[in-house]
N, C-alpha and C positions, 0 to 999 in steps of 0.2 A: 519777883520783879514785875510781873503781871498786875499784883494786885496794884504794887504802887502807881504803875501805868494808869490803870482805871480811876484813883483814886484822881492823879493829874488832870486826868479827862473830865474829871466831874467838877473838878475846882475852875477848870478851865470855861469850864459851861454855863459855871452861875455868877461868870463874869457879869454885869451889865451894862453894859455899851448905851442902851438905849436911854438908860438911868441916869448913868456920867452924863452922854450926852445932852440930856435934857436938863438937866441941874445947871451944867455951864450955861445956859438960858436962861437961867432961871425958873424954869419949870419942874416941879415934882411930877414927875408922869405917873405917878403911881395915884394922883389923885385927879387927872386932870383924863376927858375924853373916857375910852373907856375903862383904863385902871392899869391896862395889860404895858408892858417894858418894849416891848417886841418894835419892827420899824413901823409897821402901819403905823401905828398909835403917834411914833414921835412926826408924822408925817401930817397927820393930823392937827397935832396937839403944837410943836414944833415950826417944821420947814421941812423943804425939800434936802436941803443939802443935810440936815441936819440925820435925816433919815437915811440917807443914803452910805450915810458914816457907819450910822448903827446896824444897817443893814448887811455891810461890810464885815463889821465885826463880830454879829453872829455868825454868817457863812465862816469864818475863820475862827470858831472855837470848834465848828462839827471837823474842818480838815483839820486842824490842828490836831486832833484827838486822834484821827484815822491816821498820819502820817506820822502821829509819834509813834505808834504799835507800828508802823511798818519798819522804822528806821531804826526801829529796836529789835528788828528782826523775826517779828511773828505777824504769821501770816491768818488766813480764817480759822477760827469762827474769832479773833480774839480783835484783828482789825475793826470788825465791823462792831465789838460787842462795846469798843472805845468808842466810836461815833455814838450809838445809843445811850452811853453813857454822860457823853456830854450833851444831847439833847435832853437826858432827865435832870442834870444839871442847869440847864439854864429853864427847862419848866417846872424844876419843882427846887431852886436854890435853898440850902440850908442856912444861908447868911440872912435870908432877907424872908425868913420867916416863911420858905416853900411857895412863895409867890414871883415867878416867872411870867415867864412870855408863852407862846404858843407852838413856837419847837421848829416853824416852818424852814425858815433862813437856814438855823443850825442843822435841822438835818438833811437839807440838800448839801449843805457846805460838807458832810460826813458822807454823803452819797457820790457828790464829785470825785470824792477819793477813793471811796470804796469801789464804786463801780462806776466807771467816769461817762459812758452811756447811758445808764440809768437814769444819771445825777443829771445829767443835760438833757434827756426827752422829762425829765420833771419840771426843770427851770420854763424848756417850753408848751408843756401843757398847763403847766401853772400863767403865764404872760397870756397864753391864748387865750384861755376863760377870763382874765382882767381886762385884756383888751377889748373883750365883746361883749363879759355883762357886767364891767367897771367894782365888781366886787373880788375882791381879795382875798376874803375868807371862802369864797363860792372855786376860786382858780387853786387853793389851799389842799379844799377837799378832793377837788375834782383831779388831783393834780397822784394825790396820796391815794385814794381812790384804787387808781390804775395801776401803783405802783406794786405791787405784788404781782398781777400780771408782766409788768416789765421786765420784775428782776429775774421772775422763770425764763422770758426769751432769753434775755441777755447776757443773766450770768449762770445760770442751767447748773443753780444747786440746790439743796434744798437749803443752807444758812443761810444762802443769801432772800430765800423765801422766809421764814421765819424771822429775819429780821426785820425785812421789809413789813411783814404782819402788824409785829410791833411798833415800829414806826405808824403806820397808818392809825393802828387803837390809839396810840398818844395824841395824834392830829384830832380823831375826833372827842376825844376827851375832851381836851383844850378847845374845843370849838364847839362844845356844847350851848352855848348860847346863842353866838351866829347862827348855828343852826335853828334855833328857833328864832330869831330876828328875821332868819331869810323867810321862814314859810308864814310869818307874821305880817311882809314885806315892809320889816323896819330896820333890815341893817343897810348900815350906812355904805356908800359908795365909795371909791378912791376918790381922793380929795376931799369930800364931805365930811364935814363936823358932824361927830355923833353928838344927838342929842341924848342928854341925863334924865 
């Protein structure tokens, strides 16, 4: 039963919300801004509202996945191993050729549920850093960053450390190029069109 859980988790992750969403525009997000599915991009590439749909919708494949393992009656490490899972689903889908998004949204939305302290001092360390240095991928890092320290205060186990790990490698995985855009100072701001 476990596995098929996971398996849901993972189909559930490489939904594309940002993809749907931008096609009903008319837009291909996969070729447009800079490549990535995820909400910045359709925010970008896009609209506001249009962003904020997709942004929706990943946060609700990471809880969906943590809330299905709960209400199926298992508790750690198996809760948390669902959320993980549907963040490698939606960074690394197997429909669309293992090119995803960035994992940010989905795995707060799997943090919310897992440990709902955690998940909300990330949402706001993540807002703080956008709000003061207008970059996204910089509130991303800085946000996951911390998070392994958070999860020892708050959830004081080690799965929920080990997970957290994980999560955070993915974050910078996926943000291997922001990262060199920022120390370049060519990535782009919120709101700002990335240039090609």
């Amino acid at each position: 039963m476990i596995v098929v859980l996971l398996i849901v988790s993972y189909v559930a992750g490489t939904i594309p919300f940002g993809l749907i969403i931008a096609k009903a525009r008319g837009v291909d997000i996969r070729r447009a801004g800079s490549g990535n599915t995820g909400a910045t991009n359709v925010l970008r590439t896009v609209g506001k509202k249009e962003a904020v749909f997709a942004l929706t919708g990943d946060l609700m494949k990471g809880a969906f996945a943590v809330a299905l393992m709960k209400v199926s009656g298992y508790g750690d490490p198996y809760t948390g191993l669902a959320g993980l899972v549907a963040v490698i689903g939606h960074d690394y889908p197997l429909f669309f050729r293992f090119r995803g998004g960035k994992g940010v949204a989905t795995s707060i939305g799997a943090l919310l549920v897992y440990a709902p302290y955690v998940g909300l001092l990330t949402v706001l360390i993540w807002l703080a850093v956008v709000f003061v240095s207008r970059y996204s991928s910089l509130g991303a890092l800085a946000a996951f960053t911390v998070l392994p320290l958070n999860m020892i205060f708050f959830k004081k186990d080690t799965t929920g450390l080990y997970l957290s790990l994980v999560f955070t490698i993915l974050i910078y995985i996926k943000h291997r190029e922001n990262i060199r855009r920022l120390l370049q100072g060519k990535e782009p701001r919120v709101g700002q069109k990335k240039n090609n």
